[in-house]
C-alpha positions as CSV (number, residue, x, y, z in Angstrom):
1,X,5.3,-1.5,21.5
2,X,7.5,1.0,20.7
3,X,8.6,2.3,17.0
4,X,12.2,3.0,16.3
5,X,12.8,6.8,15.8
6,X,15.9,5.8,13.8
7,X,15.9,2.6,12.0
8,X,18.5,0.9,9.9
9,X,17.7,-0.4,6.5
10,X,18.0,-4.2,6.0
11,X,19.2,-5.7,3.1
12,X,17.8,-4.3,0.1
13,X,16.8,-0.3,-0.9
14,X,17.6,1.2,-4.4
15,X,19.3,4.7,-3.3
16,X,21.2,7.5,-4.5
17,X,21.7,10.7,-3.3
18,X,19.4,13.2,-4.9
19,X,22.5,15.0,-6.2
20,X,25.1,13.3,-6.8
21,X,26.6,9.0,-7.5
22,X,24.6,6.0,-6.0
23,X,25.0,5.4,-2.2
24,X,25.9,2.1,-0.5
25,X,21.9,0.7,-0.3
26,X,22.9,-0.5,3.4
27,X,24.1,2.7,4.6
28,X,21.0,4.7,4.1
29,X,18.0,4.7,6.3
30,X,14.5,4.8,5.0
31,X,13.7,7.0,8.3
32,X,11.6,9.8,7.6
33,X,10.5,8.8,4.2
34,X,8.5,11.9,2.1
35,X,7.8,13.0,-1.0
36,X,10.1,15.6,-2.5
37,X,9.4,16.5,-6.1
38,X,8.2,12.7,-7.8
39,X,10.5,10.9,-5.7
40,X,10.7,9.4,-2.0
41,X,13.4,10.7,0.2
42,X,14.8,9.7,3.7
43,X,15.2,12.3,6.3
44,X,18.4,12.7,4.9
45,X,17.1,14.3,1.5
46,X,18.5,11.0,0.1
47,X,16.6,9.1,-2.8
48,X,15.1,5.3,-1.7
49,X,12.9,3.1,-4.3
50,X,10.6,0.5,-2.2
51,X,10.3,-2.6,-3.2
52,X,8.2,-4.6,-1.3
53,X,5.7,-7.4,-0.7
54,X,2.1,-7.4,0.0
55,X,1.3,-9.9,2.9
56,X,-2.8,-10.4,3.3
57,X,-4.6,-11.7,6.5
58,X,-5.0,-8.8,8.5
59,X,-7.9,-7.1,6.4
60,X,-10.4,-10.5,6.5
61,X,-9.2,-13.1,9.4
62,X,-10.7,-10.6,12.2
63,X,-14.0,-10.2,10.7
64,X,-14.2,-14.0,9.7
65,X,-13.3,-14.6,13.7
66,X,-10.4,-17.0,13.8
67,X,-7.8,-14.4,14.1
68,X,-5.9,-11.6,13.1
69,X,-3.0,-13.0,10.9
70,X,-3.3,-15.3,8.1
71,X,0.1,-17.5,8.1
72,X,3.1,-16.7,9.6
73,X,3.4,-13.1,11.3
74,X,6.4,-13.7,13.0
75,X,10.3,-13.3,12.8
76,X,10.2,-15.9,10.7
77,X,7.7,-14.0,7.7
78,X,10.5,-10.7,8.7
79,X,13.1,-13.3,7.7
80,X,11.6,-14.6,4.6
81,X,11.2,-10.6,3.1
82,X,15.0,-10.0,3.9
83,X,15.3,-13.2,2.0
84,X,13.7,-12.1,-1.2
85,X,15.4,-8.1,-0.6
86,X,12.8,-6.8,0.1
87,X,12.8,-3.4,2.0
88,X,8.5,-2.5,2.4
89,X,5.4,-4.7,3.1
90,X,1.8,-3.4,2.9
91,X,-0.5,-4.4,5.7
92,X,-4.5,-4.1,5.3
93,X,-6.6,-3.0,7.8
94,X,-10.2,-3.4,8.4
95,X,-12.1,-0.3,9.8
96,X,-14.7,-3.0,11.9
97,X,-11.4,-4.5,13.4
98,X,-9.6,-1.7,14.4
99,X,-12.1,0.7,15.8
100,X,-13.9,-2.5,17.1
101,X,-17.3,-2.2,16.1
102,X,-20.2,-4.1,14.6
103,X,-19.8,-7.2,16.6
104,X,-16.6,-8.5,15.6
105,X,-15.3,-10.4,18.3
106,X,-13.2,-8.2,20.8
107,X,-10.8,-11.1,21.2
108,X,-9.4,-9.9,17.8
109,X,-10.9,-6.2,17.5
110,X,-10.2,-2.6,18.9
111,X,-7.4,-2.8,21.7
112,X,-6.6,-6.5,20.4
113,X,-6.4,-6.1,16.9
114,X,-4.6,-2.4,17.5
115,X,-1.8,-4.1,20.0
116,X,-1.3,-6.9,17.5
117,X,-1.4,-4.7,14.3
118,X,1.6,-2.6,16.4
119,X,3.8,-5.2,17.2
120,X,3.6,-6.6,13.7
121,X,4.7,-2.6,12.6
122,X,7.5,-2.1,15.1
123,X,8.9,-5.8,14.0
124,X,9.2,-4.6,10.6
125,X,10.0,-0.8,11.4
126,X,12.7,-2.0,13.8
127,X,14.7,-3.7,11.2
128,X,14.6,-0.8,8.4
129,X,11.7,-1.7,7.0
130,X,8.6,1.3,5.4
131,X,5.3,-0.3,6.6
132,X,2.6,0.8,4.4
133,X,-1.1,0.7,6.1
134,X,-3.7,0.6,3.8
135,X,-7.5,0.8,4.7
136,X,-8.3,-2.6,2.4
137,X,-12.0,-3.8,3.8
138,X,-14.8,-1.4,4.9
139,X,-18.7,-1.1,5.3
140,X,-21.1,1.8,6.3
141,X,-23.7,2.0,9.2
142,X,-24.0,-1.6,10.9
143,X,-23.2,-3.6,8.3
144,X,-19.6,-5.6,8.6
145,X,-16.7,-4.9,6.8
146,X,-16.8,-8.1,5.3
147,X,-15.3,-6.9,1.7
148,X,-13.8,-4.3,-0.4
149,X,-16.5,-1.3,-1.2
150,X,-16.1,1.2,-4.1
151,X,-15.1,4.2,-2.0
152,X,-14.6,5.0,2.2
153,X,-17.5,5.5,4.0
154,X,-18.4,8.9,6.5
155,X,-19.9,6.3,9.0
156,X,-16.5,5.0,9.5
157,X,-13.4,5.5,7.7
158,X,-12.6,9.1,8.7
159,X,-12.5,8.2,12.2
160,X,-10.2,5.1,11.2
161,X,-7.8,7.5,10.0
162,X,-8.5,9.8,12.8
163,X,-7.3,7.0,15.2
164,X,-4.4,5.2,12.9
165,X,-2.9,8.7,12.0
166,X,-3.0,9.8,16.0
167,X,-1.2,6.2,17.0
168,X,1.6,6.0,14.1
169,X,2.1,9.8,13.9
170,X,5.6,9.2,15.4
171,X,6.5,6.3,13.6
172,X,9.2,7.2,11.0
173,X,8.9,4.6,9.0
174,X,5.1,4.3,8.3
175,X,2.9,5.5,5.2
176,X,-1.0,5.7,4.9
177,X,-2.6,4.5,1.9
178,X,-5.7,5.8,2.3
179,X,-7.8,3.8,0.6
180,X,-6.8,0.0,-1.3
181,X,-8.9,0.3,-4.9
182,X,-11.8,2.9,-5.4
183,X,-14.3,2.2,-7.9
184,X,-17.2,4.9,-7.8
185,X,-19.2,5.1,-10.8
186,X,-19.6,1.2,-11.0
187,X,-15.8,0.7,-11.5
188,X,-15.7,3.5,-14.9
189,X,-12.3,4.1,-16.2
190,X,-12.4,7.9,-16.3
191,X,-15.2,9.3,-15.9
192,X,-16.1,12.8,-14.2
193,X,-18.2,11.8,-11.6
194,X,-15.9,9.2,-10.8
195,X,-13.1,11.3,-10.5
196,X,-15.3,14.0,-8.7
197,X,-16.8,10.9,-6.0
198,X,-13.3,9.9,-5.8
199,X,-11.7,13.4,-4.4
200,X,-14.9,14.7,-2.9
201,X,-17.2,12.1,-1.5
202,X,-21.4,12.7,-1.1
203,X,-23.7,11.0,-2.6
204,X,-22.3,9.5,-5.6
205,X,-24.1,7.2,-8.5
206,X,-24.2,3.3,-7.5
207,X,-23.6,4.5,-3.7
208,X,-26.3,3.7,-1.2
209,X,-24.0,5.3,1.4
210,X,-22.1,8.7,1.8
211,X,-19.3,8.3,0.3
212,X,-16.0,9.8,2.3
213,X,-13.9,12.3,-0.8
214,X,-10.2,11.4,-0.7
215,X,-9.8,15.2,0.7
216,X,-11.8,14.7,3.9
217,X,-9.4,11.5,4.5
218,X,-6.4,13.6,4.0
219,X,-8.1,16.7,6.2
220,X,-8.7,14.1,8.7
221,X,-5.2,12.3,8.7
222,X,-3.3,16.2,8.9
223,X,-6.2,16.8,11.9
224,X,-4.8,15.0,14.0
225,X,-0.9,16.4,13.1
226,X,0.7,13.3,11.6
227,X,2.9,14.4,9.1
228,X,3.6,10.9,7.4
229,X,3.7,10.4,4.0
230,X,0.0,9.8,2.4
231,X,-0.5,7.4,-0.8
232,X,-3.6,7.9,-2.8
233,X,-4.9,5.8,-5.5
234,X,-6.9,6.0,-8.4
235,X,-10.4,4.6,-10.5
236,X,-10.9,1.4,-11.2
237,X,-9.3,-0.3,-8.4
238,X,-6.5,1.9,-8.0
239,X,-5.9,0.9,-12.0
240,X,-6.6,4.5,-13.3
241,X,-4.5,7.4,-12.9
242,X,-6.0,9.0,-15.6
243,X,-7.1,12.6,-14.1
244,X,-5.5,12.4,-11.1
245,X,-3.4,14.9,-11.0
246,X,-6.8,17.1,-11.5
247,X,-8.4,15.2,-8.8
248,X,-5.8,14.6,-6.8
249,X,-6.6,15.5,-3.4
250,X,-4.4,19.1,-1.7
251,X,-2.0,18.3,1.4
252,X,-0.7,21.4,3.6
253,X,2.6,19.8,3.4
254,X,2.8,18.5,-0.2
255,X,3.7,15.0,1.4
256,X,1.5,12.6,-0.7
257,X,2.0,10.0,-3.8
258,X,0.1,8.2,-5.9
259,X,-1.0,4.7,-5.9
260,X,-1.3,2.5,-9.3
261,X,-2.2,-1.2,-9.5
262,X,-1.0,-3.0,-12.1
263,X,-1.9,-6.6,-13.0
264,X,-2.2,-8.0,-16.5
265,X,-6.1,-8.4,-16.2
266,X,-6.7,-4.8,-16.0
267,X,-7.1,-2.2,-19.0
268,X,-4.6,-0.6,-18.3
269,X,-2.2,-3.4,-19.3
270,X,0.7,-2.2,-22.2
271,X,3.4,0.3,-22.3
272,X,1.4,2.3,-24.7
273,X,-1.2,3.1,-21.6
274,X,1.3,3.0,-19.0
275,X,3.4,5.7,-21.1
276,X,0.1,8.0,-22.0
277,X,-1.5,7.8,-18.6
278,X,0.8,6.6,-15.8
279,X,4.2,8.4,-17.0
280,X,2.6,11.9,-16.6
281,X,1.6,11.3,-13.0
282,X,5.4,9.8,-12.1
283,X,6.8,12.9,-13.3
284,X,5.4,14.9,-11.4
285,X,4.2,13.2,-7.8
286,X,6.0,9.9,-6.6
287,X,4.8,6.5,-7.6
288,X,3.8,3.8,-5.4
289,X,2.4,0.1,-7.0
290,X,1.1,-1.2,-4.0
291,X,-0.3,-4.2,-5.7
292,X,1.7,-5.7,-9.0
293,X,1.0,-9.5,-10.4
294,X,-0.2,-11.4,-13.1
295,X,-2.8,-14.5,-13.0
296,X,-1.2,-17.1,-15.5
297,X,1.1,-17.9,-12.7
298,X,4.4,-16.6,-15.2
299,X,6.3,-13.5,-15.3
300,X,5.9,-12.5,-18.7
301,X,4.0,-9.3,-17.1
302,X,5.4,-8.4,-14.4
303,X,9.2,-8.0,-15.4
304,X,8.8,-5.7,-18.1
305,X,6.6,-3.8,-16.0
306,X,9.1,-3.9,-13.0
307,X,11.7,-2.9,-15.5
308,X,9.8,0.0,-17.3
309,X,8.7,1.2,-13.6
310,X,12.4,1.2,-13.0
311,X,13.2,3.2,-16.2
312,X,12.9,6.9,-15.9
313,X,9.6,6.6,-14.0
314,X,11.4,6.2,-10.6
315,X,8.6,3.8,-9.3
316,X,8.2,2.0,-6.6
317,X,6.3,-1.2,-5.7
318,X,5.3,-4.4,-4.1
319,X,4.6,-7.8,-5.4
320,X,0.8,-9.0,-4.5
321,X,1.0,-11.3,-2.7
322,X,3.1,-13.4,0.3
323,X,0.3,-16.0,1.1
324,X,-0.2,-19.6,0.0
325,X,-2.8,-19.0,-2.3
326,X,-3.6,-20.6,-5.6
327,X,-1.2,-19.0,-7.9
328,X,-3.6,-18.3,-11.0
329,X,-6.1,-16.4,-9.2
330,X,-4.2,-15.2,-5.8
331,X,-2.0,-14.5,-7.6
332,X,0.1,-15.6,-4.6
333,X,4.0,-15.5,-5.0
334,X,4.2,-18.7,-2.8
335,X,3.1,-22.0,-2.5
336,X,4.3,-23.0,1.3
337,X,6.3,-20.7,4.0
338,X,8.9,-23.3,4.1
339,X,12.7,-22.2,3.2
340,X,11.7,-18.8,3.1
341,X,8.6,-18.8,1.4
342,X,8.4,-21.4,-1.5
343,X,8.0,-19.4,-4.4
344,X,5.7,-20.1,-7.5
345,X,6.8,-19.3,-10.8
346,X,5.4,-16.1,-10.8
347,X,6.8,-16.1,-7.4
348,X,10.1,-16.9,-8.6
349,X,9.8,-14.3,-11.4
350,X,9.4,-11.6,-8.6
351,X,12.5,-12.4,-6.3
352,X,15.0,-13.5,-9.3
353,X,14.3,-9.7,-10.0
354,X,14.5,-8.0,-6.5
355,X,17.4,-10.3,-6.4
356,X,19.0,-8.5,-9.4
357,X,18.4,-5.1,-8.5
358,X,20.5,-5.4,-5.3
């Protein structure tokens, strides 16, 4: 299926001009989104914030072998995100699925599981939507990607982006997280090896596999002459930002951000850290919290952070996540995808916010 060259925003997008008063959030396309100094930008030069939804299936139903979505992955799910103003949704890939290798079942790998993954794109794209595709579940040599691993692998993952850059390189509306949470170095906060694993790959401590450097996923991604914008996360599971801007890996075209998760588990989990080591990296490359939540099924973490991110950080991010999971340990932001997605409270705590930023 085709993807929209031009494609209208729906609902919901935090804008302004990047000189200039706020801009009508419906008039402005997110077509063309890059990075311009730390903010993202629509081919227009224009300023857009992303605030979005995580919706998981598509990284573990393929390799399980009963299918490629988890719920609904129809109009219906497009529906329910307009519903809760949203204006991005994140969709995990698995590097067994997509290239179609190590015996998944071709009824929902390679040509399948590409076709699929591309009409669930273009539905989203086509309405104004950014699509963000993250690598989420991986696995070296001929072992299946039944889970998350501490870094890409050279068996595999650089030929994933080889292929996913070369099929959504004309898609507007689509960014490439590279990679969903490394954690080299047995998971270490900061530490220099970590943060040398993380940008250059090899043989790294803990690893029994080579390890594929943030760089050569870049190099790979640019190969192939897709200029979307790239998002790269940090230590920790993507909870560490704490050398990246040392670390960070170069792009020819200076079109890259950096990913933070934030939940109220991790250490990094008061404004005093967010302010010392996240603050530093926003002001300088553009933001992206691909995964936000809290597992006390409340709010009381995730709205200050939502409103400090807002503050002079000029973050973006998306809620984790739009399944019926249990709420505590999802954490899921719904309990049934009736009226829209039934929310939980943390749930509710999400889109009573998105709803007030409108």
């Amino acid at each position: 299926m085709a993807i929209s060259l031009i494609l209208l925003i729906v609902l919901f997008a935090a804008v302004e001009e990047v000189v200039g008063a706020p801009q009508d959030p419906l008039a402005i396309t997110l077509s063309g989104i890059r990075a311009e100094g730390n903010r993202l930008v629509n081919k227009d030069g224009q300023v857009v914030n992303l605030r979005g939804l995580n919706h998981a299936g598509t990284e573990y139903a393929c390799v399980q072998g009963w299918g490629i979505f988890d719920g609904i992955f129809n109009s219906t799910l497009l529906e329910a995100f307009q519903a809760w103003k949203s204006n991005a949704v994140r969709v995990p890939l698995n590097e067994d699925c997509w290239l179609g290798i190590n015996g998944v079942n071709p009824e929902v790998s390679g040509d399948n599981y590409i076709g699929n993954i591309t009409a669930y794109v273009s539905m989203f794209t086509d309405a104004g939507f950014v699509v963000l595709l993250d690598l989420h579940w991986t696995a070296p040599g001929n072992q299946l990607a039944t889970g998350q691993q501490p870094m890409p692998n050279m068996d595999h993952s650089v030929d994933l982006w080889k292929s996913v850059a070369t099929h959504f390189k004309n898609a507007p509306n689509v960014v490439f997280e590279l990679f969903n949470e490394p954690y080299p170095d047995n998971g270490n906060w900061n530490s220099q090896v970590g943060w040398q694993c993380f940008r250059d790959g090899g043989n790294c401590p803990g690893l029994n596999f080579q390890a594929a450097g943030m760089q050569t996923l870049v190099d790979a991604v640019r190969g192939t002459g897709a200029t979307n914008l790239v998002l790269v996360g940090g230590l920790a599971w993507s909870n560490s930002l704490a050398q990246w801007p040392q670390y960070a890996p170069k792009d020819p075209l200076n079109n890259i951000g950096a990913v933070w998760h934030s939940y109220n588990f991790n250490y990094c989990n008061n404004e005093a850290c967010w302010n010392q080591y996240i603050t530093p990296v926003a002001s300088k490359y553009p933001l992206v919290v691909t995964e936000l939540g809290e597992n006390d099924c409340q709010g009381d973490y995730v709205v200050p952070l939502m409103q400090w991110l807002d503050g002079s950080n000029h973050a973006n991010y998306l809620a984790w996540t739009f399944n019926t999971w249990d709420c505590n340990s999802g954490p899921a932001l719904i309990s049934s995808y009736s009226n829209s997605g039934t929310p939980t409270s943390y749930g509710q705590a999400v889109k009573n916010y998105y709803a007030s930023k409108k």
